[in-house]
C-alpha positions as CSV (number, residue, x, y, z in Angstrom):
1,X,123.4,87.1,86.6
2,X,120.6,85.9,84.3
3,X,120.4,89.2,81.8
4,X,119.1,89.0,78.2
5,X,120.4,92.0,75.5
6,X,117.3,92.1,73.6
7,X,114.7,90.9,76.7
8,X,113.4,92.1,79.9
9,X,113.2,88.9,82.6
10,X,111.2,89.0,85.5
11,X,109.1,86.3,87.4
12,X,110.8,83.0,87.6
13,X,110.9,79.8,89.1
14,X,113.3,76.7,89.4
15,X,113.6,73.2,88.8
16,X,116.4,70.8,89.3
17,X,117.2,67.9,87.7
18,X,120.7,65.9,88.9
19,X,123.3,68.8,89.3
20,X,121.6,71.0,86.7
21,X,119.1,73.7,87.9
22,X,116.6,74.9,85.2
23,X,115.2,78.2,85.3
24,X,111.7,79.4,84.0
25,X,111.0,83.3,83.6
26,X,108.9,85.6,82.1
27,X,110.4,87.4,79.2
28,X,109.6,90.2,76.7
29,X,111.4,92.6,74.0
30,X,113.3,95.5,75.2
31,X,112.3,96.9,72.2
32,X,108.3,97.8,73.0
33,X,110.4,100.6,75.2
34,X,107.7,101.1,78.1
35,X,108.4,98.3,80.3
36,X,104.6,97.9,81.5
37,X,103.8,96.2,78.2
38,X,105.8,93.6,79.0
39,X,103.2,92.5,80.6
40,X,101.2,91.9,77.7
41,X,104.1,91.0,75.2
42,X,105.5,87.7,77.2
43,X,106.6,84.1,76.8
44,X,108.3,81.9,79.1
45,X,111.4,81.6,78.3
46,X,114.0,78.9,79.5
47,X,118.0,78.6,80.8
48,X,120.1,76.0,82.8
49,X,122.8,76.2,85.1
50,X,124.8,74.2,87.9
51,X,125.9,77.1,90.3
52,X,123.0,79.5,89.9
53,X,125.4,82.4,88.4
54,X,126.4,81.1,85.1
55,X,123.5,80.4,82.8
56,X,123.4,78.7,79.3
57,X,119.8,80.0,77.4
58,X,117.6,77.4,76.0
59,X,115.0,76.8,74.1
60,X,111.6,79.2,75.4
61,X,109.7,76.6,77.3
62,X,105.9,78.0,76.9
63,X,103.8,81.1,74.9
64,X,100.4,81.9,73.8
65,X,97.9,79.8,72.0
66,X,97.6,82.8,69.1
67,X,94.5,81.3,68.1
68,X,90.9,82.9,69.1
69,X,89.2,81.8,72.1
70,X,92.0,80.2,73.7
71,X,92.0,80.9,77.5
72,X,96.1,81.3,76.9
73,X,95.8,83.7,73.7
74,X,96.6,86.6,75.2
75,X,99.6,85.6,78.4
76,X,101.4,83.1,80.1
77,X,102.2,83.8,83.0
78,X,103.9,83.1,86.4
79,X,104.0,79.3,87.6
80,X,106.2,76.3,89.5
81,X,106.9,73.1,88.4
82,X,106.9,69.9,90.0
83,X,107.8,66.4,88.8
84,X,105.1,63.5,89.2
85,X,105.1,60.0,87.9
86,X,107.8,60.6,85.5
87,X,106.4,63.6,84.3
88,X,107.7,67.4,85.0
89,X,104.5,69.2,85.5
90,X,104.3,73.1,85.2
91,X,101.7,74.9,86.6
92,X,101.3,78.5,84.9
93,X,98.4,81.5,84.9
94,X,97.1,82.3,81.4
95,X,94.9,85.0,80.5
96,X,92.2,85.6,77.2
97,X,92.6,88.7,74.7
98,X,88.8,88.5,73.9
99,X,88.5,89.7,78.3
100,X,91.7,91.9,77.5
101,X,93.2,89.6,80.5
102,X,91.1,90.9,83.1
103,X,90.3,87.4,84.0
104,X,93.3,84.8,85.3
105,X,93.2,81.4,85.0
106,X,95.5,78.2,85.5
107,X,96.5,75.5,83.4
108,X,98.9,72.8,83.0
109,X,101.7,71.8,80.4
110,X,104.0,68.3,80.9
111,X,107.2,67.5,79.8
112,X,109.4,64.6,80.3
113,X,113.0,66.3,79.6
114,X,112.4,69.8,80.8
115,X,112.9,71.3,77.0
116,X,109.8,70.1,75.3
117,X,106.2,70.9,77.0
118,X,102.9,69.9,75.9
119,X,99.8,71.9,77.2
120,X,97.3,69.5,78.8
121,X,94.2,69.1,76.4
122,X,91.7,70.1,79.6
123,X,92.9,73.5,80.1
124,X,92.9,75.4,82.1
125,X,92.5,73.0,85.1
126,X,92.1,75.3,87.9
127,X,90.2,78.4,88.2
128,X,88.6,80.4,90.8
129,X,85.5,80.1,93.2
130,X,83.1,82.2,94.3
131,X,82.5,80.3,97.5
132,X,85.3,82.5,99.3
133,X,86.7,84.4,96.0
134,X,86.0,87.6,94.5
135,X,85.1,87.6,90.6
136,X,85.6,90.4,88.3
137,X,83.5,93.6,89.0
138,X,82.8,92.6,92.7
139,X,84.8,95.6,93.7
140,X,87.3,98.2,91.7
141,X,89.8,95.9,91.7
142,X,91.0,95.8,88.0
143,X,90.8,92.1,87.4
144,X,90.1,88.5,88.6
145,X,92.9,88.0,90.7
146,X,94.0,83.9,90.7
147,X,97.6,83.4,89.1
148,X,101.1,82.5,90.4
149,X,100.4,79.0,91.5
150,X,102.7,77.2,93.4
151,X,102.4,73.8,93.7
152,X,104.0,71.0,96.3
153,X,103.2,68.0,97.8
154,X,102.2,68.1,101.7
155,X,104.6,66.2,103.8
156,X,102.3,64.4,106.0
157,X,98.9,63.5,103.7
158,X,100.5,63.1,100.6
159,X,98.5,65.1,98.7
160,X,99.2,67.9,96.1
161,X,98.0,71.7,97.1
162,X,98.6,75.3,95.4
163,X,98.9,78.1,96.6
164,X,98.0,80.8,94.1
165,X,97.6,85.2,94.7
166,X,93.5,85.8,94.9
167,X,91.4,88.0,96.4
168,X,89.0,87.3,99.0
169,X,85.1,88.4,98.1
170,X,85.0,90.8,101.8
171,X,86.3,93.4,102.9
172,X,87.8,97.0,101.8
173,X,89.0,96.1,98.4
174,X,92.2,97.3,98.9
175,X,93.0,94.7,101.7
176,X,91.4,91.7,100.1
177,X,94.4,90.1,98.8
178,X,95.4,86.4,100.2
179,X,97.1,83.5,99.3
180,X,94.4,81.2,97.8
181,X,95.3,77.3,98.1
182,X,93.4,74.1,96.4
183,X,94.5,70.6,96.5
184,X,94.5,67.9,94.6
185,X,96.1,63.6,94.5
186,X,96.3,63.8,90.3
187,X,97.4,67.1,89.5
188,X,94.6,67.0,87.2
189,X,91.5,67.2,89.2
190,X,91.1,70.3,91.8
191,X,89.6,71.3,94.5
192,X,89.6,75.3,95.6
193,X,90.3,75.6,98.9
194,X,89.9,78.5,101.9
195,X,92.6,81.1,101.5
196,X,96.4,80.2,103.8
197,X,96.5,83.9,105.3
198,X,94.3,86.5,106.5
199,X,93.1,89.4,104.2
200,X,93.2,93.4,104.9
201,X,96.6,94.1,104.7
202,X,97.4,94.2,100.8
203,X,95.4,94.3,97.8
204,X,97.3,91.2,96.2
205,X,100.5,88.9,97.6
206,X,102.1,87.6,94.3
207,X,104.3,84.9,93.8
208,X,104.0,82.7,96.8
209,X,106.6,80.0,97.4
210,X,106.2,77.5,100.0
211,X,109.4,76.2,102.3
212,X,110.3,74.1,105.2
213,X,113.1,74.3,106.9
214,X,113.6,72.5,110.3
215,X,110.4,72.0,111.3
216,X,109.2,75.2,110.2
217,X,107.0,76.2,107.4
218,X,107.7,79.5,105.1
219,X,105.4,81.4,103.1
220,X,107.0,84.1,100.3
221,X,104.9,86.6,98.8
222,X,105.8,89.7,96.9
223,X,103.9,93.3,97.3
224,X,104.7,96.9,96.0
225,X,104.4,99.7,97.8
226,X,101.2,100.3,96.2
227,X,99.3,97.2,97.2
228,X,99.7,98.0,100.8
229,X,96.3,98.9,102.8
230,X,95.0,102.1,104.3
231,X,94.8,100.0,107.2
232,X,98.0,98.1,106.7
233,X,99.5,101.9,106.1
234,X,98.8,103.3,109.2
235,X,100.2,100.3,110.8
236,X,103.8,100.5,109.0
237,X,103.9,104.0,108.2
238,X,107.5,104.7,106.1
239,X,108.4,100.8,106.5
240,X,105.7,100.1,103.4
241,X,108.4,98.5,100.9
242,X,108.3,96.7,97.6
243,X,109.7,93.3,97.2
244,X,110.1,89.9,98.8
245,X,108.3,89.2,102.4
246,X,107.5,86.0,104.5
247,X,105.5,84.5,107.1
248,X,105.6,81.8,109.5
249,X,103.5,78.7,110.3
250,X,103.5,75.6,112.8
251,X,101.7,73.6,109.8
252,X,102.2,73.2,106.2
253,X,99.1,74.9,105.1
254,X,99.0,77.3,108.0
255,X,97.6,80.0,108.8
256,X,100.0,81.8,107.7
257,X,99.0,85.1,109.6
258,X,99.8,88.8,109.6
259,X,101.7,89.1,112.9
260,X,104.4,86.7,111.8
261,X,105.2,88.1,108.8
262,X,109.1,89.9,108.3
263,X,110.4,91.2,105.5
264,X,113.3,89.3,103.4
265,X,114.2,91.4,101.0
266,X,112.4,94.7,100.0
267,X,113.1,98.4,99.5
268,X,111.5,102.2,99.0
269,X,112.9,101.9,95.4
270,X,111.6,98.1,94.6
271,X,115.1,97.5,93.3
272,X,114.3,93.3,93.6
273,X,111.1,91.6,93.4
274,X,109.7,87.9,93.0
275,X,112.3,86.6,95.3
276,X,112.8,82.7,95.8
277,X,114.2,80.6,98.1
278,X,116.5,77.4,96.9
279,X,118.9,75.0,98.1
280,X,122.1,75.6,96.3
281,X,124.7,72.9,95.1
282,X,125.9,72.4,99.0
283,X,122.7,72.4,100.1
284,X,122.4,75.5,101.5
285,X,119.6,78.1,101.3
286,X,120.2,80.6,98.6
287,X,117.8,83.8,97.7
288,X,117.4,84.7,94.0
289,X,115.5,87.7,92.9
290,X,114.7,90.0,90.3
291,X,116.6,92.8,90.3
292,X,113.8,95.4,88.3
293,X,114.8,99.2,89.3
294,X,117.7,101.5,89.9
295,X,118.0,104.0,92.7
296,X,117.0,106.5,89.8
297,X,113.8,104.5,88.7
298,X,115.5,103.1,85.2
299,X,114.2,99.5,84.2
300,X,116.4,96.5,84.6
301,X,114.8,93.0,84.1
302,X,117.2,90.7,84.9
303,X,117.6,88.1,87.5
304,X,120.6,88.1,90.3
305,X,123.1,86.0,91.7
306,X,122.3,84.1,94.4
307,X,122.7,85.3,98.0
308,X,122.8,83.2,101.1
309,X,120.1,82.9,103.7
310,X,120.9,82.9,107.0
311,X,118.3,80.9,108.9
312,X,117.9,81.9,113.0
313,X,117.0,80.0,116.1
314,X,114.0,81.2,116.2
315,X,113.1,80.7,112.5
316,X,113.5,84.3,111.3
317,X,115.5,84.5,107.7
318,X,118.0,87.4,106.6
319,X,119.6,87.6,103.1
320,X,123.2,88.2,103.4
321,X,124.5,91.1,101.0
322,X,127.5,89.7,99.9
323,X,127.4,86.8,97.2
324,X,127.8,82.8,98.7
């Protein structure tokens, strides 16, 4: 597994380049202690492998701008990254110390090796709108959902769209989380989109992945158990889990809606989170998570081994529990 002595890792996300997969995560000191300031104390960090288990560190891949009134001063957060006329081009959610991070916001950096990244002068390049969005205060939500974006290219028009965790301006505020989505042919210029899913089952979904596989198009998300809706609640009773969940849709951009959605791998204790589907070295589909909490609540921070995915007639997915 991907474990650090002297950092928590969380969130990631993948590239692969030839035989080599690169890894992206979210990092901070063990040494703050309380694991929620991690939150607040985190850089991207960076580490490459060929068989998903064995990983060689590199050098951290993004942090910060430390300076005053940078949109990124305060985080960097969760992205994707996805290579474009020569370029690798990662997508990642910053956030400003002067708003104490309440508002999110998402910008670009490029590379052409993977190792060294260059933050786009125009940042950030994508934020929220109000035309279906909710901004900060709207509600008691405690900030301006609009982070995680994940970004692919649509198989049929060609065209570029993200999917990033928002909030929707209606509804009870604690069921107004969606998947937002925008799209865009430059990676550069955006345009916000209507949400993929329906709200007024969570209060956010966090890091989305998109997949196709035969056909059939996957949505990931992540929730905790605390996210989940009164109404959502009723509806699940005991079954309202932490971790990694999916839906299923007939087109690439959707809807993804409520009543296809099945869990993939999630738990009372919120043992994994911020799972990912990938195609291993054979080509089959692996799950990768982060493994964050014991059965007795203790902090983790590390990322797993992979795990296959065994994918049904009907489309449904299950994570085997032994290691591919």
């Amino acid at each position: 597994m991907l474990r650090l002595p002297d950092k928590w890792v969380w969130d990631f996300w993948l590239a692969r380049q030839g035989q080599d997969y690169h890894i992206f995560y979210l990092q901070a000191p063990r040494s703050l202690g309380d694991p929620e300031l991690r939150h607040w104390n985190v850089s991207i960090g960076h580490a490459i492998s060929q068989d998903l288990r064995n990983w060689q560190i590199l050098p951290d891949a993004l942090k910060p701008d430390t300076a005053s009134g940078t949109w990124d001063n305060y985080t960097t957060w969760t992205g994707s990254v996805i290579r474009h006329d020569g370029l690798w081009h990662m997508f990642y959610t910053g956030t400003n110390s002067e708003e104490r991070g309440r508002i999110q916001r998402v910008g670009l950096a490029t590379s052409g090796d993977l190792i060294n990244w260059q933050k786009h002068p125009h940042n950030p390049l994508l934020t929220s709108s109000s035309s279906w969005y909710e901004e900060f205060g709207e509600s008691s939500w405690h900030e301006q959902a609009w982070r995680d974006p994940w970004v692919f290219r649509h198989p049929r028009d060609g065209r570029f769209y993200a999917l990033i965790t928002a909030r929707t301006r209606y509804g009870s505020s604690d069921g107004r989380g969606v998947i937002a989505s925008a799209r865009s042919d430059d990676l550069v210029h955006w345009e916000v989109m209507p949400p993929v899913t329906e709200s007024g089952a969570y209060g956010h979904m966090e890091v989305p992945q998109w997949a196709e596989i035969g056909g059939r198009y996957y949505l990931l998300f992540c929730v905790t158990q605390d996210v989940f809706s009164g109404l959502r609640r009723k509806r699940v009773g005991s079954s309202a889990l932490t971790g990694t969940y999916y839906r299923l849709a007939g087109q690439p951009l959707g809807p993804f809606r409520t009543d296809t959605e099945k869990i993939l791998r999630a738990d009372a204790s919120g043992s994994t989170y911020a799972g990912k589907m990938v195609k291993g070295p054979e080509g089959n589909w692996l799950f990768l998570c982060t493994r964050l909490y014991t059965p007795q609540g203790g902090f983790l921070g590390e990322i797993g081994d992979p795990l296959p995915i065994k994918v049904e007639e009907a489309g449904r997915l299950s994570v085997a529990e032994h290691r591919s």
